[in-house]
N, C-alpha and C positions, 0 to 999 in steps of 0.2 A: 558357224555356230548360231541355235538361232535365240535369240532373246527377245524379252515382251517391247516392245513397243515403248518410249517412252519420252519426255519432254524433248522437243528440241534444239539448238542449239541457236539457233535464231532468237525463239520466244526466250529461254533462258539470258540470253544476252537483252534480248527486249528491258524484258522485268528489273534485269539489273540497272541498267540504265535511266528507268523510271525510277527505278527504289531511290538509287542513289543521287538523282534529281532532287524529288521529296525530300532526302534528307537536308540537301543542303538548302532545301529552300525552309524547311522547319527553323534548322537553325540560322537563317537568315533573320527568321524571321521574329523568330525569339529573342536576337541580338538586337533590332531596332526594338522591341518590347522593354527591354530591359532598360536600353539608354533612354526613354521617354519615361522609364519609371525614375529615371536616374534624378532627371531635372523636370520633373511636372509636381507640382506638391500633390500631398491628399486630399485637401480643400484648399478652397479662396474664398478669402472673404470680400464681399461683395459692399462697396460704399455708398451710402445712397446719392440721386444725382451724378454717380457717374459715366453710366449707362445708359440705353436707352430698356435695356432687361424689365422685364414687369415684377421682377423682385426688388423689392425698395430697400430690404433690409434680411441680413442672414448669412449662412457658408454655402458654399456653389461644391457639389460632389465633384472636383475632377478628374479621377481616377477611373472612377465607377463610369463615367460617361463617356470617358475615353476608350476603356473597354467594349464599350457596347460596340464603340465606333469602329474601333478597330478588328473586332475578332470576322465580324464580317468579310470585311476587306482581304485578311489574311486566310476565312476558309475559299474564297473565291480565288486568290493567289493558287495556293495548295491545289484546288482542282486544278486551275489552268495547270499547273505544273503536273498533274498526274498525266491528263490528254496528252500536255506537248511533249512530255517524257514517253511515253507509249508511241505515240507515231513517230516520234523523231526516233527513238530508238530500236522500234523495226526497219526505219528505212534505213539507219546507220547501220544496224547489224548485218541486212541484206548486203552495202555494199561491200562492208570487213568481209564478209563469207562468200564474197562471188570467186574470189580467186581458190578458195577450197572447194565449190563446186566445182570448179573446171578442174580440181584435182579429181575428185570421186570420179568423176562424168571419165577422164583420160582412164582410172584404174578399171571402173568397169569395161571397158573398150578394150582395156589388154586382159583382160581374166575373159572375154569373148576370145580372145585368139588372137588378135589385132597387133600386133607389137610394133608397127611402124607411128601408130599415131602417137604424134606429142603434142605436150600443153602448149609452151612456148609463150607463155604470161610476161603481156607488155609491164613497161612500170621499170621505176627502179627498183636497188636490190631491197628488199626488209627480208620479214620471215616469211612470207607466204612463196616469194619470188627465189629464196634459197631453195625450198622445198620443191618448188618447181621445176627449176634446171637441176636437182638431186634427181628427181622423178624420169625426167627427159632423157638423164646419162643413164639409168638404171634401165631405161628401155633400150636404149641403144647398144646396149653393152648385153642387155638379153636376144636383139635381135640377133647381133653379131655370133654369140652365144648358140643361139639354136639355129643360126644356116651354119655355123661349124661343123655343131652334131650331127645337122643332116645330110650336110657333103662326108663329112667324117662315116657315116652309117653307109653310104649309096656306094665309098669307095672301099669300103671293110666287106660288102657284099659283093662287091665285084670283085676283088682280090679273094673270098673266099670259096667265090663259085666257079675261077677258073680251073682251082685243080679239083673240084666236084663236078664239072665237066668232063676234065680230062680221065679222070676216073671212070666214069662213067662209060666212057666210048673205047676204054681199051679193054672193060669188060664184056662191051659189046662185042667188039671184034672178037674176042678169046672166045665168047660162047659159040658164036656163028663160025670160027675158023677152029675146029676141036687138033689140028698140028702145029698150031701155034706155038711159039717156043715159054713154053709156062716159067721158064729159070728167067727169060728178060723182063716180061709181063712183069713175076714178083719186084726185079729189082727198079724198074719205072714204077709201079704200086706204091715200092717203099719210098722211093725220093720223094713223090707228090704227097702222101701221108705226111714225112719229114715237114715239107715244108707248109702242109695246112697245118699241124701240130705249133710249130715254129711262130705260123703269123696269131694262131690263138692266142698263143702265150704271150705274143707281145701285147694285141688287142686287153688281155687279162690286166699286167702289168702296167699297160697305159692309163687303164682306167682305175689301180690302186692308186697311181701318182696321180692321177686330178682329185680322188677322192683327200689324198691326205690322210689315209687310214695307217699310219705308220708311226712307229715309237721313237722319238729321238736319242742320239745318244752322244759320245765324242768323238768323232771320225778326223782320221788324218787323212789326205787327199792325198799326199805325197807315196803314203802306203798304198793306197788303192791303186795308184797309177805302176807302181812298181808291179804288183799281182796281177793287174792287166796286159801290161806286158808281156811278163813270163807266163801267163796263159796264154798267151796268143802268139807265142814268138814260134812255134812249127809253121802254124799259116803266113807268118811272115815271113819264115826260111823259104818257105813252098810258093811267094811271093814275089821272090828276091828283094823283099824291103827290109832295111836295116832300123834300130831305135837308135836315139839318142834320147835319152831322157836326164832330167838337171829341176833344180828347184829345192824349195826351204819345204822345211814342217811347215804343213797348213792344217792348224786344226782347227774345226766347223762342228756345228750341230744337226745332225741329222740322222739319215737310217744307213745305215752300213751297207745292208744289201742292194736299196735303192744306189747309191752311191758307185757302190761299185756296179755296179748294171750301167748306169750311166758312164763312166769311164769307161766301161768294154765296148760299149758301143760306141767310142769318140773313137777310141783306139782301131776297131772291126774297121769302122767306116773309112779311118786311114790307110789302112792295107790295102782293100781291096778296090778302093776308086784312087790307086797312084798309079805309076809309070808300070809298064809291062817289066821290065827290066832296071838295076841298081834304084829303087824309090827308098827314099827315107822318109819317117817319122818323128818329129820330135817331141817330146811330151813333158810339158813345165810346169812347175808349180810353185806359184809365188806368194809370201804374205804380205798384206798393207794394213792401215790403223785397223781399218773397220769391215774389210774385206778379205776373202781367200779367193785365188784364184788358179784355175789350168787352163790351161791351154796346149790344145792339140794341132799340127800344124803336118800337111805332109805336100810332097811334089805330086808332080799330075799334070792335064792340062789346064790350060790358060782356060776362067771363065770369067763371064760380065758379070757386073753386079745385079741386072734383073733376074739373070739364072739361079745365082745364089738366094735372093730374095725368098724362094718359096721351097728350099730343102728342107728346112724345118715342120713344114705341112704335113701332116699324116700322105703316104704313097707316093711323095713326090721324091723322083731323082732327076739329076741333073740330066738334060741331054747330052751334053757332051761328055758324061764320064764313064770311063771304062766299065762294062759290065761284066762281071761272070758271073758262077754259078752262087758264089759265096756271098754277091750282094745284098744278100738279106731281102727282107719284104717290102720295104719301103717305111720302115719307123724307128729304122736309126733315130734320127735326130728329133725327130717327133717323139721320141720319150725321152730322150734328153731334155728338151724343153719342158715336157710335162716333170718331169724331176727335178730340173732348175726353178722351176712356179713352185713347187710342193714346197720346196726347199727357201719362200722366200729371195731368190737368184734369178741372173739370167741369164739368156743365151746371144752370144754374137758370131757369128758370120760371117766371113769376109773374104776375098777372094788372094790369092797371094800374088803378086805383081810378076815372080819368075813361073807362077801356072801353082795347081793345087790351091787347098783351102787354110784358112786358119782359125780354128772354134773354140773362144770362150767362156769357159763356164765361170762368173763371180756369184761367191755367195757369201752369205754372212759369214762372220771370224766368231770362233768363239769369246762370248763377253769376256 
């Protein structure tokens, strides 16, 4: 925005500091005026022979003489106090405002592009030093921030260009090989279709839940988790994985259909990364004072806690876990987490001690 130009914040501070110098030296100075008016008379009279005075006889003005005396004295106070209040209070000001320039000086450095430098202002805590480590975390938390987006964006193009390659080269082949069988061609066309369509929709959805563009409302989790199940219990038959599902009414504030997307995919991810044969699911829902929570847990193989550490990352799967065709795109959990944040909640991870995962979602309880 551009605006005129106008006093600064130094000289402002200057002037105050002189003004309010002045004052108190005014009325310093007024209060010694007044106590000499207190106990001086308005005349004396003068005795002859008692003096060596060349008046022999008469009244002595001492009031009037004392003024003369003094108003001098006090406009020369007054100045000195205007200089010493002027320079003392530009240098004063300078150094109150050095720690706000090393704030401006750090903001324009990140509005260049910069976002690793920080202030990092010596000194104990006051107000300028809150403001500084407030400035420091806000960068750190934007750097963090935008190398997310930018590995987030490098991996959303790579996962979206594989199947616009593979597209790409099987219409190559079709064109150059005209006996090509056109019925397999279509149904390879249509699965890679399926699943660039599939990782769109997730990329869409991901980015409603970091926006937070969503209406809240009363959501029972205990419901959501039962319709995610019975949505998903063919791929489960087709699986051989069994549910058990248990837990209270949890009711929560939030979107329903986030909610439930976020359950389908706690549930999805259970099925398809368990055992080849008899895997179970169990899926709970429990309430406490100030919290709701589920919890999704299934068998599998045994993994380490640094593997678990980065499922949550947008296209990250585990290496040891089972893949098929059904494993999704790699943002399971990556918008579960982005719907646990929208949602005020969060997401835990952990790996199960007999093999398989066990994942957390707590989120606020309704007030």
């Amino acid at each position: 925005m551009n605006r005129t130009p106008g006093v600064s914040v130094r000289l402002k501070l200057t002037l105050s500091y002189a003004g309010f110098l002045m004052f108190a030296g005014a009325l310093l100075l007024a209060a010694v005026w007044l106590f000499l008016l207190r106990y001086v008379p308005d005349r004396m009279k003068i005795i002859p022979g008692s003096t060596n005075n060349t008046m022999t006889d008469g009244v002595f003005p001492i009031r009037s003489n004392l003024l003369h005396a003094f108003a001098p004295a006090a406009a020369a106070v007054l100045a000195f106090l205007l200089v010493f209040g002027l320079v003392g209070g530009w240098l004063l000001a300078g150094r109150m405002l050095n720690p706000l320039a090393r704030i401006t000086e750090a903001t324009r450095v990140a509005t260049n592009g910069s976002l690793s430098h920080r202030i990092r202002l010596p000194g104990r805590r006051d107000e300028f030093r809150e403001l500084a480590d407030t400035f420091d975390t806000m960068l750190e938390r934007l750097e963090a921030h935008v190398a997310e987006q930018r590995r987030f964006a490098a991996n959303a193009s790579h996962e979206l260009r594989t199947p616009l390659a593979i597209t790409q080269t099987l219409l190559d082949v079709a064109r150059h090989d005209r006996n090509h069988n056109t019925g397999e061609l279509v149904e390879r066309l249509h699965a890679i279709n399926s699943r660039a369509i599939d990782l769109t929709e997730a990329l869409l959805l991901l980015s409603r839940a970091d926006q937070r563009s969503f209406t809240r409302e009363l959501v029972d989790l205990s419901l959501l988790a039962e319709e995610a199940t019975e949505t998903l219990l063919p791929l489960a038959e087709k699986h051989g994985v069994t549910f058990e599902t248990s837990g209270d009414v949890t009711p929560a504030i939030g979107s329903p259909a986030l909610l439930l997307q976020m359950t389908t995919n706690l549930v999805h991810n259970a099925i398809v990364h368990n055992r080849r044969e008899q895997g179970t699911v169990w899926v709970t829902t429990s309430l406490h004072s100030k919290s709701v929570m589920l919890t999704v847990e299934n068998t599998g193989e045994k993994l380490t806690p640094q593997s678990v550490s980065t499922l949550a990352e947008p296209f990250q799967r585990g290496a040891e876990r089972i893949r098929t065709h059904h494993e999704g795109v790699g943002l399971g959990l990556a918008i579960v987490n982005s719907i646990a944040e929208a949602h005020d909640g969060a997401l835990t991870v952990t790996p199960r001690t007999a093999g398989g995962l066990r994942v957390t979602v707590q989120l606020p309880a309704r007030p």
